[in-house]
Phi, psi and omega in degrees: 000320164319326178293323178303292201301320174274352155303304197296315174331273206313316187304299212269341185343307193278355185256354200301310174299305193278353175304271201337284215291337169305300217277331186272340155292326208277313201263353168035082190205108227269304162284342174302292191299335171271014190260321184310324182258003141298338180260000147321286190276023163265323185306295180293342219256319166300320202257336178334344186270313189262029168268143168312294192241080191312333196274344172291020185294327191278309187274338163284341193281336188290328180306290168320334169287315165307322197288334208250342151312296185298315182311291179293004135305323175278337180267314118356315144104201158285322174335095196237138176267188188260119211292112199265170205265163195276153164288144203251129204257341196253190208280129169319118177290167160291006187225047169329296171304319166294320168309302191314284167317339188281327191301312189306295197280011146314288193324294183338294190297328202280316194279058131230035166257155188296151139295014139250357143318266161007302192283320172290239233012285204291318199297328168269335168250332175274329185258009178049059157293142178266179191297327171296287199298334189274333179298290189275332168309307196275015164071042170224168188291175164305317223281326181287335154323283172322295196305337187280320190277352149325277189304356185273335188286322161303320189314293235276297197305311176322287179322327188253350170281309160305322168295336184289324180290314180120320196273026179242130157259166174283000174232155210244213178242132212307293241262000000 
């Protein structure tokens, strides 16, 4: 059994960080996002036996996560926090304030999306998913995928011209 465990490490070691910054984009929930990716890697750690396709692994585990992302969002409510700024780890630029503001409102705007906005995004653009691999996390065809991360993009666009406005908030719609 010991043995078992330390196979499973080693599967997920390397995926620990992007489950976190996804699961932390889509629900932007600091205890949320760590319950969603526990309960992934509980998930998986349970059906691991009954997976098919080993090299597919990566992507079932991002499925389980979107899947345990929406559960805890809906479970999570309307309730939303206040989306606190990332830490900036590397040395201050001379245009320090402007990055900074560009963060806020990129957050502002993010936080007025859909959790399943939320979710194409984060898989195309934070995790550079191509439309095949984003496609199959969220267990949809290609073609509709592409359309979703379009009209999110439309959202998205939407979202930072009312922030641009004065008129965008941090909280957005559960769903």
């Amino acid at each position: 059994m010991k043995g078992d465990h330390d196979a499973f490490a080693a599967l997920v070691t390397s995926q620990i960080a992007s489950l976190h910054g996804l699961a932390g984009l889509v629900l932007r929930d600091w205890g949320g996002t760590e319950d969603a990716v526990q309960e992934a890697l509980l998930k998986a750690w349970r059906d691991l036996p009954h997976l098919r396709e080993a090299d597919r692994f990566e992507a079932w585990l991002r499925r389980l996560l979107i899947n345990a992302c929406h559960d805890e969002g809906r479970r999570l409510g309307r309730r939303r926090g206040e989306v606190p700024f990332a830490p900036m780890h590397e040395p201050s630029a001379p245009d320090a304030f402007k990055t900074m503001m560009q963060r806020d409102e990129l957050a502002r705007g993010f936080a007025g999306l859909t959790n399943e906005q939320r979710t194409v995004l984060s898989l195309r653009y934070y995790l550079d998913l191509s439309s095949t691999d984003g496609a199959a996390a969220m267990g949809m065809r290609e073609t509709t995928y592409r359309s979703k991360v379009h009209r999110a993009l439309r959202a998205l666009d939407s979202a930072l011209a009312d922030v641009a406005r004065g008129t965008g908030h941090t909280e957005g719609p559960s769903t």
